[in-house]
PDB file with one MODEL, atoms N, CA, C and O in Angstrom:
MODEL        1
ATOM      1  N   UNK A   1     168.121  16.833-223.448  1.00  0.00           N
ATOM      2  CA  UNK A   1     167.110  17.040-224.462  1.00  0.00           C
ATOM      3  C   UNK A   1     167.362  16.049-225.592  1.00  0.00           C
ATOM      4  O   UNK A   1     168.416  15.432-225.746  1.00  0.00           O
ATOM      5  N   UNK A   2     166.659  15.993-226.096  1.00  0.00           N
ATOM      6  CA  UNK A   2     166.306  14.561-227.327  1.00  0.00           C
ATOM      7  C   UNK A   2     165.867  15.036-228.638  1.00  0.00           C
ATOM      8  O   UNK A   2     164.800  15.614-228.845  1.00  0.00           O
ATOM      9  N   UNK A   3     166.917  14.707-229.662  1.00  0.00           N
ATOM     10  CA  UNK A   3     166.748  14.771-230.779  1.00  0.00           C
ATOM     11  C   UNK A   3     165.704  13.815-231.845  1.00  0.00           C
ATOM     12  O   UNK A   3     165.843  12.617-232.095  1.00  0.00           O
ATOM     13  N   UNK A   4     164.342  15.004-232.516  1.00  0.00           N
ATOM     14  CA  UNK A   4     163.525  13.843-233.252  1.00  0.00           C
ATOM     15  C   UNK A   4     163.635  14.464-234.255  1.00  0.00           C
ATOM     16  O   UNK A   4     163.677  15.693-234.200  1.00  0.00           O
ATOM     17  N   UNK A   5     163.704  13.874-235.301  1.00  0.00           N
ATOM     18  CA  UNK A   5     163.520  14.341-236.963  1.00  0.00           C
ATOM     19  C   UNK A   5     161.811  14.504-237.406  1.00  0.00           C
ATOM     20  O   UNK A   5     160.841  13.939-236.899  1.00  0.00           O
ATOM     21  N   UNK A   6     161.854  15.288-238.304  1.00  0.00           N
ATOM     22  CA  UNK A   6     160.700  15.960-238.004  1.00  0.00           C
ATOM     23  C   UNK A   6     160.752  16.223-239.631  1.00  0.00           C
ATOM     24  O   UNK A   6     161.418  17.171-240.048  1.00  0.00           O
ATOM     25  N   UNK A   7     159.925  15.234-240.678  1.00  0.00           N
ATOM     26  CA  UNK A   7     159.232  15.443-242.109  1.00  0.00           C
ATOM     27  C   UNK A   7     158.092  16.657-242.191  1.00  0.00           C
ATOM     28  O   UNK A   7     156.889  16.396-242.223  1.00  0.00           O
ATOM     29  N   UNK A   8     158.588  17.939-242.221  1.00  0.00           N
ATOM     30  CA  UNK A   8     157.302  18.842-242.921  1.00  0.00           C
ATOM     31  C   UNK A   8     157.239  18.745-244.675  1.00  0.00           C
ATOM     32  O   UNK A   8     158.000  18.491-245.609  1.00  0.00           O
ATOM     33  N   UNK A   9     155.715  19.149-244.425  1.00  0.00           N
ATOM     34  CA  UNK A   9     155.424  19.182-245.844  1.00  0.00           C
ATOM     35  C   UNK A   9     155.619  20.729-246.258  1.00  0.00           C
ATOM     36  O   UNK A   9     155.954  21.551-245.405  1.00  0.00           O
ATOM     37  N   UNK A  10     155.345  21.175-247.904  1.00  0.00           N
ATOM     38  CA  UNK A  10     156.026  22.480-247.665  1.00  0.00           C
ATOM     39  C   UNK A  10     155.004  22.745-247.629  1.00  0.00           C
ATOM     40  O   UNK A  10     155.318  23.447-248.589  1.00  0.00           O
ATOM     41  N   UNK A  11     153.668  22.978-247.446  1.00  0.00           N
ATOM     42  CA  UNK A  11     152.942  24.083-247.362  1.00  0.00           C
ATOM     43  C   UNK A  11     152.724  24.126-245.703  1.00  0.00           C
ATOM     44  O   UNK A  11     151.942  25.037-245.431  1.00  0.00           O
ATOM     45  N   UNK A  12     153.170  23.432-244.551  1.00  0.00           N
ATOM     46  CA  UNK A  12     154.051  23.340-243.631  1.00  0.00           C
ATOM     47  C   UNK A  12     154.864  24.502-243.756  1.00  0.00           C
ATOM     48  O   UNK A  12     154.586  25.701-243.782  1.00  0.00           O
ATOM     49  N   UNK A  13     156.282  23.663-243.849  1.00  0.00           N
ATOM     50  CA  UNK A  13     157.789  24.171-244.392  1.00  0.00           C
ATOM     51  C   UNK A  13     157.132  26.230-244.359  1.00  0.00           C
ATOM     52  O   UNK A  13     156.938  26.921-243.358  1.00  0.00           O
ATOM     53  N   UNK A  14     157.040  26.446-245.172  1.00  0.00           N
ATOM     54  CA  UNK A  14     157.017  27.500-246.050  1.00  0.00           C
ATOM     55  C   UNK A  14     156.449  28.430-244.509  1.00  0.00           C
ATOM     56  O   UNK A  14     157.159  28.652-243.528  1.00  0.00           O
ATOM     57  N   UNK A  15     155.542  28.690-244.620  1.00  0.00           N
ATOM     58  CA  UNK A  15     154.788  29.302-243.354  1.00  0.00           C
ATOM     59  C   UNK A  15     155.478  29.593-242.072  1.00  0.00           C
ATOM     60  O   UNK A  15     155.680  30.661-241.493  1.00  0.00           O
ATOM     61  N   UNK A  16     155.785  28.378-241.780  1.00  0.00           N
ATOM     62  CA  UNK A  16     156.953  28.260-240.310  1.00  0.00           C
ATOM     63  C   UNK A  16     158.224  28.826-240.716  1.00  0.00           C
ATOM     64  O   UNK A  16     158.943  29.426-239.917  1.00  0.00           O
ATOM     65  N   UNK A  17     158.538  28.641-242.006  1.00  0.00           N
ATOM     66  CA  UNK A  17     159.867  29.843-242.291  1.00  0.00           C
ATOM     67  C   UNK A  17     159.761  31.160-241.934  1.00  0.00           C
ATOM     68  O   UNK A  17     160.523  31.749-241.168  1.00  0.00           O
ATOM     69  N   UNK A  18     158.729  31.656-242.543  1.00  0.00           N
ATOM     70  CA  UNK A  18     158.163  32.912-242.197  1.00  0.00           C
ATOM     71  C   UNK A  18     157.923  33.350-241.093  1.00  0.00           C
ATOM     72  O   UNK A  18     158.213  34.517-240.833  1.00  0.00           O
ATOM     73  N   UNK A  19     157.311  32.498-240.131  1.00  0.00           N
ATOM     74  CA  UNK A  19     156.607  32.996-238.759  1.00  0.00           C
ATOM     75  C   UNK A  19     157.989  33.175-238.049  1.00  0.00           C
ATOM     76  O   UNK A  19     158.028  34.137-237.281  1.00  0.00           O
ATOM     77  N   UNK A  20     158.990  32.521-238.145  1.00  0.00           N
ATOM     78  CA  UNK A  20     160.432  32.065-238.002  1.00  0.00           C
ATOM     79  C   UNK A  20     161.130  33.213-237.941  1.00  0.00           C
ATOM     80  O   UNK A  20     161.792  33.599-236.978  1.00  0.00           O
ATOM     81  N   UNK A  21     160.981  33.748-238.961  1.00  0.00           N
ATOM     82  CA  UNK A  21     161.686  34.968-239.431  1.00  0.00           C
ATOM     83  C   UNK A  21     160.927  35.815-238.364  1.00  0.00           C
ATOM     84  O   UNK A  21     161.404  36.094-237.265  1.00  0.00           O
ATOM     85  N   UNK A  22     160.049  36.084-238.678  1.00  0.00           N
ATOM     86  CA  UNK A  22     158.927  37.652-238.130  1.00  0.00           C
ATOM     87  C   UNK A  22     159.426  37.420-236.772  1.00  0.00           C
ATOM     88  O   UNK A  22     160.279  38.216-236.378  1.00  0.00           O
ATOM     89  N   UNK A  23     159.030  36.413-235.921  1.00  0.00           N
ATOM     90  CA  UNK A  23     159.026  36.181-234.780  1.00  0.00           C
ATOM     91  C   UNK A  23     160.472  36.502-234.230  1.00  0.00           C
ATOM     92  O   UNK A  23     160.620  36.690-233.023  1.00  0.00           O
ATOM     93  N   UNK A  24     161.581  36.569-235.138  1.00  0.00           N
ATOM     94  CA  UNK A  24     162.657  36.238-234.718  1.00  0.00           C
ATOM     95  C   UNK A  24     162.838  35.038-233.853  1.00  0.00           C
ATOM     96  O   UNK A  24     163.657  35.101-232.936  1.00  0.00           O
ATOM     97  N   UNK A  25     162.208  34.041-234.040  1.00  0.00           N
ATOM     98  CA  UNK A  25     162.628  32.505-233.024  1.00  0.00           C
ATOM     99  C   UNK A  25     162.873  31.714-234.254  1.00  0.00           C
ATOM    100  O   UNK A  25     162.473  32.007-235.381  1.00  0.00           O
ATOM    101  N   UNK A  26     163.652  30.564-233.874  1.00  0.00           N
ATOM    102  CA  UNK A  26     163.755  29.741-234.369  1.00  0.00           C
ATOM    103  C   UNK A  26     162.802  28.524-234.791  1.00  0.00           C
ATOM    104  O   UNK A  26     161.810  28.373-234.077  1.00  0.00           O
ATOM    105  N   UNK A  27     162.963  27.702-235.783  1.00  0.00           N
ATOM    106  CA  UNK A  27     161.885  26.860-236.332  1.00  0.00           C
ATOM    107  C   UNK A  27     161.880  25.940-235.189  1.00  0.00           C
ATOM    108  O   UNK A  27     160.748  25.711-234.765  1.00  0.00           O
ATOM    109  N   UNK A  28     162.870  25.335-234.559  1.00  0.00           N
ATOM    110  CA  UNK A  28     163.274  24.580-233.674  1.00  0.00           C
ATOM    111  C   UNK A  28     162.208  24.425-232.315  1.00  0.00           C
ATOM    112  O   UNK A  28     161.708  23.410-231.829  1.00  0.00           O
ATOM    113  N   UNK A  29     162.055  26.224-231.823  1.00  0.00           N
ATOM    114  CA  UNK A  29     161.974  27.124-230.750  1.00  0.00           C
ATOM    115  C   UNK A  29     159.818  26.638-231.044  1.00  0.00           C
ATOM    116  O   UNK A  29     158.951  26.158-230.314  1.00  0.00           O
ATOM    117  N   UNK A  30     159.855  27.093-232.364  1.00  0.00           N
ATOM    118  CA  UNK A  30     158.350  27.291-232.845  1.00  0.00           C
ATOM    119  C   UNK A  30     157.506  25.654-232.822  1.00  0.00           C
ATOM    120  O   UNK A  30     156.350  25.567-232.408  1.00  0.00           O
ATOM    121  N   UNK A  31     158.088  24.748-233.199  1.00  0.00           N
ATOM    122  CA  UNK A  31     157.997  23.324-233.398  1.00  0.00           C
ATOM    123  C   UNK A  31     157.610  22.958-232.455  1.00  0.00           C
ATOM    124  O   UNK A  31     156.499  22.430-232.400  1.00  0.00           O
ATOM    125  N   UNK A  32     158.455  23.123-231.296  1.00  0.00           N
ATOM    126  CA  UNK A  32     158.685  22.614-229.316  1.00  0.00           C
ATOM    127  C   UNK A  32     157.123  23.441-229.088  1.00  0.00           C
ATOM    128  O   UNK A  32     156.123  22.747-228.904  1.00  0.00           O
ATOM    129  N   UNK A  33     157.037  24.664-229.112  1.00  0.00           N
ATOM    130  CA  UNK A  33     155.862  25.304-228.475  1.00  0.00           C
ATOM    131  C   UNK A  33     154.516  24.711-228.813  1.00  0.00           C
ATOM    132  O   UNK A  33     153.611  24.735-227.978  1.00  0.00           O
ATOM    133  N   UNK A  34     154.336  24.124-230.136  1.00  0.00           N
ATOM    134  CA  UNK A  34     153.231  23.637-231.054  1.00  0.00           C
ATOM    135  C   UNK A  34     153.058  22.612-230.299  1.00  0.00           C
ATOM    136  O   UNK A  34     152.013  22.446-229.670  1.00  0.00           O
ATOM    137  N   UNK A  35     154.163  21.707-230.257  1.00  0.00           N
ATOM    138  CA  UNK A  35     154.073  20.262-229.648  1.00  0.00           C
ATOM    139  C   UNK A  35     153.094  20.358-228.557  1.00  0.00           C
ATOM    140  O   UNK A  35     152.013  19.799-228.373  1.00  0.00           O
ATOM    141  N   UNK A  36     153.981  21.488-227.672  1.00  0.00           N
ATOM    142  CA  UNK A  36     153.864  21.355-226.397  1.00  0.00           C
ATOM    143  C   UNK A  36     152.637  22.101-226.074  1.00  0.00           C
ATOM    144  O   UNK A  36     152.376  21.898-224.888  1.00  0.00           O
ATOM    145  N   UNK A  37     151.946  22.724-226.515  1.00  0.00           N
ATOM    146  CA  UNK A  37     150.388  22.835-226.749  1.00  0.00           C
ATOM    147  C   UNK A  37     149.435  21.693-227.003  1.00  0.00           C
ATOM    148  O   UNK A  37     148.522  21.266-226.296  1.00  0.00           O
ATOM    149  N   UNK A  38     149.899  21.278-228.265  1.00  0.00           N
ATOM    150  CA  UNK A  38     149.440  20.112-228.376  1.00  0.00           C
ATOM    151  C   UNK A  38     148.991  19.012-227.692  1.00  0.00           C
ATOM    152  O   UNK A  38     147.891  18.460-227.724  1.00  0.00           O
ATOM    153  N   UNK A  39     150.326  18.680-226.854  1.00  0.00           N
ATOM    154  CA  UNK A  39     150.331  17.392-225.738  1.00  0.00           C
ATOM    155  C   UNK A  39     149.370  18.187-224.907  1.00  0.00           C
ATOM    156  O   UNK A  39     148.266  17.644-224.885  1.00  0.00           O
ATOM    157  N   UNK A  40     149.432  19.288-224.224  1.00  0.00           N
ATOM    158  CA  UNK A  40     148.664  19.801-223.172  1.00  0.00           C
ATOM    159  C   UNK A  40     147.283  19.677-223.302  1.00  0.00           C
ATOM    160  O   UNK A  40     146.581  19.040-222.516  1.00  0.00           O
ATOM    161  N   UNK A  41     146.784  20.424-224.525  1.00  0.00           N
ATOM    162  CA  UNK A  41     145.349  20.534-224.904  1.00  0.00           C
ATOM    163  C   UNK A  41     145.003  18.709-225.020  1.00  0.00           C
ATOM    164  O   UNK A  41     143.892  18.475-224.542  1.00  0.00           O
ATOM    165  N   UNK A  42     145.744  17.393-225.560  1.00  0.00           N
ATOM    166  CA  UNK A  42     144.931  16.525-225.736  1.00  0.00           C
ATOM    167  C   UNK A  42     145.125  16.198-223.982  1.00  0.00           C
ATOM    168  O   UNK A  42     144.343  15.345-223.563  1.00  0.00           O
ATOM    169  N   UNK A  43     145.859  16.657-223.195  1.00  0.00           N
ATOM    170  CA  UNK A  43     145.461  16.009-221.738  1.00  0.00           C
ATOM    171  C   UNK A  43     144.676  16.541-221.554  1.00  0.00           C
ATOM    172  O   UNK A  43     143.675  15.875-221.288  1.00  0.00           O
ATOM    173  N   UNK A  44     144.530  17.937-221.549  1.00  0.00           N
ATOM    174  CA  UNK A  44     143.107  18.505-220.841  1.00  0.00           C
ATOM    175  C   UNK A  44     141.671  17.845-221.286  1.00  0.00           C
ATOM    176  O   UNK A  44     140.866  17.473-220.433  1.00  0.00           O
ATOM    177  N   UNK A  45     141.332  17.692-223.175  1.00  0.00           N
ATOM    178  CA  UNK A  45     140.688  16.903-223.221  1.00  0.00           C
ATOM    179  C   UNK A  45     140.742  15.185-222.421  1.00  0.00           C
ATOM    180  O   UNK A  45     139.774  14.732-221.810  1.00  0.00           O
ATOM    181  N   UNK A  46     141.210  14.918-222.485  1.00  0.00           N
ATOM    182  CA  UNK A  46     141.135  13.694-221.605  1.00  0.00           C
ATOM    183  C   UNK A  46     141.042  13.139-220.291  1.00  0.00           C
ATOM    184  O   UNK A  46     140.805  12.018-219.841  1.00  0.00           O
ATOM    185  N   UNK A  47     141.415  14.760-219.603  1.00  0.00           N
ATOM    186  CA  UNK A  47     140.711  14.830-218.095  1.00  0.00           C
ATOM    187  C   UNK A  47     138.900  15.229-218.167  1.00  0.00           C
ATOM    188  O   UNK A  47     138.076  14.925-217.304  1.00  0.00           O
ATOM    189  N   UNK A  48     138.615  16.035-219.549  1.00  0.00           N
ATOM    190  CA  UNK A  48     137.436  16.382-219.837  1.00  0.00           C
ATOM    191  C   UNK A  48     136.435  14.948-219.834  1.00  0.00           C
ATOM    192  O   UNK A  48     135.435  14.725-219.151  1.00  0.00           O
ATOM    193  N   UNK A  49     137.038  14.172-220.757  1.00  0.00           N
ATOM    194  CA  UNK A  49     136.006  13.171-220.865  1.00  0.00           C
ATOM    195  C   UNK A  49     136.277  11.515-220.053  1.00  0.00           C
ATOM    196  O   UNK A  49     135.803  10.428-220.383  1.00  0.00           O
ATOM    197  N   UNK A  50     137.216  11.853-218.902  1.00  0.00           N
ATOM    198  CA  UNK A  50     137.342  11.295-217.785  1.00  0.00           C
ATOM    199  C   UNK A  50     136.373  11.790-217.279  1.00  0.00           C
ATOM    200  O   UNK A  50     135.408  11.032-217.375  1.00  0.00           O
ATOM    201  N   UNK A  51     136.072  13.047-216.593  1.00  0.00           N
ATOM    202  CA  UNK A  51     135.714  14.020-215.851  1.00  0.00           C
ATOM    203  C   UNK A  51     133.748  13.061-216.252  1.00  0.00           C
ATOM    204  O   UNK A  51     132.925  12.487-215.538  1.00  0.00           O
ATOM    205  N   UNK A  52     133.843  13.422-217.836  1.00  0.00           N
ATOM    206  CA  UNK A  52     132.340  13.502-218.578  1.00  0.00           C
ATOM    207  C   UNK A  52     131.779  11.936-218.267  1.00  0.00           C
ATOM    208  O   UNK A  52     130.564  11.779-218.388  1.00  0.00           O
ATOM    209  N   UNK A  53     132.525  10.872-217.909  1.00  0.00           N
ATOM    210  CA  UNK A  53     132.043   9.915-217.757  1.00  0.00           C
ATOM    211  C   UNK A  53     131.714   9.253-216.302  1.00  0.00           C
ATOM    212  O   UNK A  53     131.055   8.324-215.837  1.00  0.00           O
ATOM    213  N   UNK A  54     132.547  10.267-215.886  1.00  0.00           N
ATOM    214  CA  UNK A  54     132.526   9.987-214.209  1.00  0.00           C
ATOM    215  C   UNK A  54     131.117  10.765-213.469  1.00  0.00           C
ATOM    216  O   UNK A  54     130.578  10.619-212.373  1.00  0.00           O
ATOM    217  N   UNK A  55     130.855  11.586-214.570  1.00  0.00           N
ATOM    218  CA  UNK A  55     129.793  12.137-214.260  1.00  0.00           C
ATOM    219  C   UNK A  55     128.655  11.298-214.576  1.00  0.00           C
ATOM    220  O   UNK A  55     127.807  11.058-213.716  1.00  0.00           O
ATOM    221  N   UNK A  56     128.576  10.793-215.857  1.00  0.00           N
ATOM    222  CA  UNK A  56     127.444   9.873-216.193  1.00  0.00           C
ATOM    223  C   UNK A  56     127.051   8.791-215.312  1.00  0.00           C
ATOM    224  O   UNK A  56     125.885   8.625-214.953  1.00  0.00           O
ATOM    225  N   UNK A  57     128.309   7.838-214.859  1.00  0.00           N
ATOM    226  CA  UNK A  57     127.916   6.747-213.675  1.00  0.00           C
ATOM    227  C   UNK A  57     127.326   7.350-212.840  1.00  0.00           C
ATOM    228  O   UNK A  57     126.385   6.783-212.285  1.00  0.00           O
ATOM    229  N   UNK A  58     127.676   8.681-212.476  1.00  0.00           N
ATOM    230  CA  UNK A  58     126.642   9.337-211.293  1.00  0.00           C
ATOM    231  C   UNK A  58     125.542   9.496-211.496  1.00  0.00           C
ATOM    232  O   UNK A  58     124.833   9.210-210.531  1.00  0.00           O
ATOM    233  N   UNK A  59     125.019   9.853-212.384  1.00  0.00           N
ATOM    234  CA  UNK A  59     123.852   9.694-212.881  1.00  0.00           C
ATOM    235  C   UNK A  59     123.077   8.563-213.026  1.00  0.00           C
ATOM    236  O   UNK A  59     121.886   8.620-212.718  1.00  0.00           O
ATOM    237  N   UNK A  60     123.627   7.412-213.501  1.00  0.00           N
ATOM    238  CA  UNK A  60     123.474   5.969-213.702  1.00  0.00           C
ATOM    239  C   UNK A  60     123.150   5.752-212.516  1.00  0.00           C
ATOM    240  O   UNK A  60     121.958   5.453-212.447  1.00  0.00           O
ATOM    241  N   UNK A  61     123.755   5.766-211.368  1.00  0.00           N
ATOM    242  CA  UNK A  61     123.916   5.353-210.341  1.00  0.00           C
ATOM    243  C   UNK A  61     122.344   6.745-208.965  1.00  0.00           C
ATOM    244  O   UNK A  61     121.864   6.831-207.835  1.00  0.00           O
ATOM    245  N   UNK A  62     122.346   7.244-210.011  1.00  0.00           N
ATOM    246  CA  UNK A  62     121.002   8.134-209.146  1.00  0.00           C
ATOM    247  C   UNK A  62     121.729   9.279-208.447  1.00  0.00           C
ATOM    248  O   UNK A  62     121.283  10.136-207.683  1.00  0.00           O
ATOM    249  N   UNK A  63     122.394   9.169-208.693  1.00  0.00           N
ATOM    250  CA  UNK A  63     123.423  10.658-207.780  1.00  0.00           C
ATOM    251  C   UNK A  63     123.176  11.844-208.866  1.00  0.00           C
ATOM    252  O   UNK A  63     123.992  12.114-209.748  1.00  0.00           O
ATOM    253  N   UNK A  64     121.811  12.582-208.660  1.00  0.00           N
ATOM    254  CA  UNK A  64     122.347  13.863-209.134  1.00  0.00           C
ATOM    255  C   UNK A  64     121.278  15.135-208.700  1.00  0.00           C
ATOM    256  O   UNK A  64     120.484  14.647-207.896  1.00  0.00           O
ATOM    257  N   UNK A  65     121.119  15.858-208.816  1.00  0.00           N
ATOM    258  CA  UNK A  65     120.246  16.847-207.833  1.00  0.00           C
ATOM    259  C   UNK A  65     119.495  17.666-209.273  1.00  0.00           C
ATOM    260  O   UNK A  65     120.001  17.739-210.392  1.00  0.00           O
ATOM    261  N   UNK A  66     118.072  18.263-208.806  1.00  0.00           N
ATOM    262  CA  UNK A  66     116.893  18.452-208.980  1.00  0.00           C
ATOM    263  C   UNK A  66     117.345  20.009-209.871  1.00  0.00           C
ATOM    264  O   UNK A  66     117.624  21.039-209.257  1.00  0.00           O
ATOM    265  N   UNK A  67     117.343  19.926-211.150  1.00  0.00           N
ATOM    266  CA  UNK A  67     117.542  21.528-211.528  1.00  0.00           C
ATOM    267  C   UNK A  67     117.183  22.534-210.652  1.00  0.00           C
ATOM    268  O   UNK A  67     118.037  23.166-210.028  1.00  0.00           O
ATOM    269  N   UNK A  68     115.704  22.792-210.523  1.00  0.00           N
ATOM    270  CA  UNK A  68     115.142  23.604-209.675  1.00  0.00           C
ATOM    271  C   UNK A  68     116.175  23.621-208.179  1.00  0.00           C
ATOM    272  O   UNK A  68     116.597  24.720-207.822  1.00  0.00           O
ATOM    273  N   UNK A  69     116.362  22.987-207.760  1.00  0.00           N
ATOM    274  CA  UNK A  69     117.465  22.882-206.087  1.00  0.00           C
ATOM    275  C   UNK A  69     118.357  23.887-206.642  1.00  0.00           C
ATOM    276  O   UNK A  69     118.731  24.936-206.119  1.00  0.00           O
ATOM    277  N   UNK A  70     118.677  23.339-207.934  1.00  0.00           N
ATOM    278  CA  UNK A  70     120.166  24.187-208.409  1.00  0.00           C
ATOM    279  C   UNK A  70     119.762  25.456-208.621  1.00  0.00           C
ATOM    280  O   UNK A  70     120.267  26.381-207.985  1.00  0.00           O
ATOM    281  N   UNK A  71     118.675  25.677-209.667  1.00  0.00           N
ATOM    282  CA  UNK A  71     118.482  27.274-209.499  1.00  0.00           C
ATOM    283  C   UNK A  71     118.006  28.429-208.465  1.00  0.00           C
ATOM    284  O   UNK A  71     118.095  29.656-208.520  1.00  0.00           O
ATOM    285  N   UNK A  72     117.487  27.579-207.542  1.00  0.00           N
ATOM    286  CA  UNK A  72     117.135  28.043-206.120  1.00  0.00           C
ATOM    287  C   UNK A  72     118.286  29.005-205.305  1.00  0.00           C
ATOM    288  O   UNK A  72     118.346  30.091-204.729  1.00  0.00           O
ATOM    289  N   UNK A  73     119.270  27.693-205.707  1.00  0.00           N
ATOM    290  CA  UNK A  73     120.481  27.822-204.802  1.00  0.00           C
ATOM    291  C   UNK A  73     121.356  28.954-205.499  1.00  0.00           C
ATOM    292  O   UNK A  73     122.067  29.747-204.881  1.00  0.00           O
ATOM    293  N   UNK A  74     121.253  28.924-206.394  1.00  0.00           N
ATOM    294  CA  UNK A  74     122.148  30.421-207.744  1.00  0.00           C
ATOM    295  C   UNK A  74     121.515  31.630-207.335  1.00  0.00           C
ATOM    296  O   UNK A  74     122.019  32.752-207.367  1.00  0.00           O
ATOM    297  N   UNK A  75     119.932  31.202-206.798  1.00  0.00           N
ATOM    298  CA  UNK A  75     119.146  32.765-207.435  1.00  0.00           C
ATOM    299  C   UNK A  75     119.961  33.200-205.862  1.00  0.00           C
ATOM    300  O   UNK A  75     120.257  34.393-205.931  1.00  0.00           O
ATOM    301  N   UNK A  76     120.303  32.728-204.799  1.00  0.00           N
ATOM    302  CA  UNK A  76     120.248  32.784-203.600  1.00  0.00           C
ATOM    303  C   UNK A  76     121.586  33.937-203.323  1.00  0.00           C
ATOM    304  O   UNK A  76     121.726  34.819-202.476  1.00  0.00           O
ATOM    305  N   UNK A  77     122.455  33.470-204.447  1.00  0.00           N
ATOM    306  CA  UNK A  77     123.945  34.151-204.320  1.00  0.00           C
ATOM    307  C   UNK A  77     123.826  35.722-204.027  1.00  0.00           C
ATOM    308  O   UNK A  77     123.065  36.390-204.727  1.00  0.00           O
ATOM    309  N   UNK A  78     124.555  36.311-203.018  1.00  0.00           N
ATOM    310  CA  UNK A  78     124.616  37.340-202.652  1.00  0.00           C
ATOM    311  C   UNK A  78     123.458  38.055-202.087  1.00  0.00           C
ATOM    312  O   UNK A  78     123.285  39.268-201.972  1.00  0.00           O
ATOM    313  N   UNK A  79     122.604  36.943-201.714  1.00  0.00           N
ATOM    314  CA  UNK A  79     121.359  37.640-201.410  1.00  0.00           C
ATOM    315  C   UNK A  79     121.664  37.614-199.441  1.00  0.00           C
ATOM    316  O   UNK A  79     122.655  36.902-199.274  1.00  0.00           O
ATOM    317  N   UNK A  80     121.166  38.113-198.121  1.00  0.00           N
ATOM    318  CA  UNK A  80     121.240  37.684-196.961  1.00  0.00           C
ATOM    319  C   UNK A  80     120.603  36.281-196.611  1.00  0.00           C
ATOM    320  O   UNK A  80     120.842  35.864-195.477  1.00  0.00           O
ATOM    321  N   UNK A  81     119.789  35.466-197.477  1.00  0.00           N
ATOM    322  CA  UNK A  81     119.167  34.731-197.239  1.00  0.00           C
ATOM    323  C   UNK A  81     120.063  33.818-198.185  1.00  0.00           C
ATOM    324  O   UNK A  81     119.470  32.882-198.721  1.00  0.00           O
ATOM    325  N   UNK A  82     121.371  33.968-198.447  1.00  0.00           N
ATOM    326  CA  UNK A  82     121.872  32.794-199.101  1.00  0.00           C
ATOM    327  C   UNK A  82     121.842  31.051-198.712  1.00  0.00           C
ATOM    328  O   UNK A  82     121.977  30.600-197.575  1.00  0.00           O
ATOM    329  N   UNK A  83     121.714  30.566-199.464  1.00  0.00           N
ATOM    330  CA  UNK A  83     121.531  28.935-199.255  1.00  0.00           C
ATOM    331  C   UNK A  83     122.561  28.012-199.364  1.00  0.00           C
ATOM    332  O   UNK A  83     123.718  28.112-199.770  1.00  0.00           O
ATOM    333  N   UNK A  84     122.193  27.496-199.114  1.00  0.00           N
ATOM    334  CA  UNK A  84     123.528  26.043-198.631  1.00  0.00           C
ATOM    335  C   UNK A  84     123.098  25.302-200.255  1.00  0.00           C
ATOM    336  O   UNK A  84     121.969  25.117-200.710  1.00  0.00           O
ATOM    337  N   UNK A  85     124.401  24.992-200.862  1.00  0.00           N
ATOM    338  CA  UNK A  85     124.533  23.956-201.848  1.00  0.00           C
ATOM    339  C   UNK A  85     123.456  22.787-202.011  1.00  0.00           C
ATOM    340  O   UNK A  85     123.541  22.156-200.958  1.00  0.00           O
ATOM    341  N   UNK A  86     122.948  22.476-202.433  1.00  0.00           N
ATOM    342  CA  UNK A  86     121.748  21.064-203.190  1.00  0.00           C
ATOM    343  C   UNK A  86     123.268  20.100-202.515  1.00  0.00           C
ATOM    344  O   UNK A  86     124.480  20.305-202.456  1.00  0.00           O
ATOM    345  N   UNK A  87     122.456  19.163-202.161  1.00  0.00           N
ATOM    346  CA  UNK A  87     123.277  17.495-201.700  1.00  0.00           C
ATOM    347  C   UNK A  87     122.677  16.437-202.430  1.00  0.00           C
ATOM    348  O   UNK A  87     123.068  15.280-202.274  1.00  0.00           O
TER     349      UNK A  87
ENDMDL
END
């Protein structure tokens, strides 16, 4: 594990003392979890707007199916006459 120094400000500081305390964890313990939310949530965004652009060339490119197909195919769910997916 790897040591980083870490400047809070106190209205920072102050809060995380507290949560520190209540929680019984350490500031250390509380810091790591934040991070590590952090890093996670900006990957997920960034598979999001990977995801959001990969979608657009499809579009660009004429690849995309007829609302109506799509709601056809929803109303269809659980019915005996269910339908096969829009292509």
């Amino acid at each position: 594990m790897s040591v980083t120094s870490v400047r809070l400000s106190q209205e920072v500081e102050a809060p995380l003392e507290n949560l520190s305390a209540k929680l019984d964890r350490s500031k250390n313990y509380l810091i790591n979890q934040a991070v590590k939310e952090f890093v996670a949530r900006q990957a997920m965004e960034e598979s999001r707007w990977t995801d959001t652009l990969q979608a657009l060339d499809s579009v660009k490119s004429g690849k995309s199916i007829d609302g109506n197909e799509i709601e056809n195919w929803l109303q269809s769910w659980g019915s005996k006459d269910e339908k096969a997916p829009p292509k």
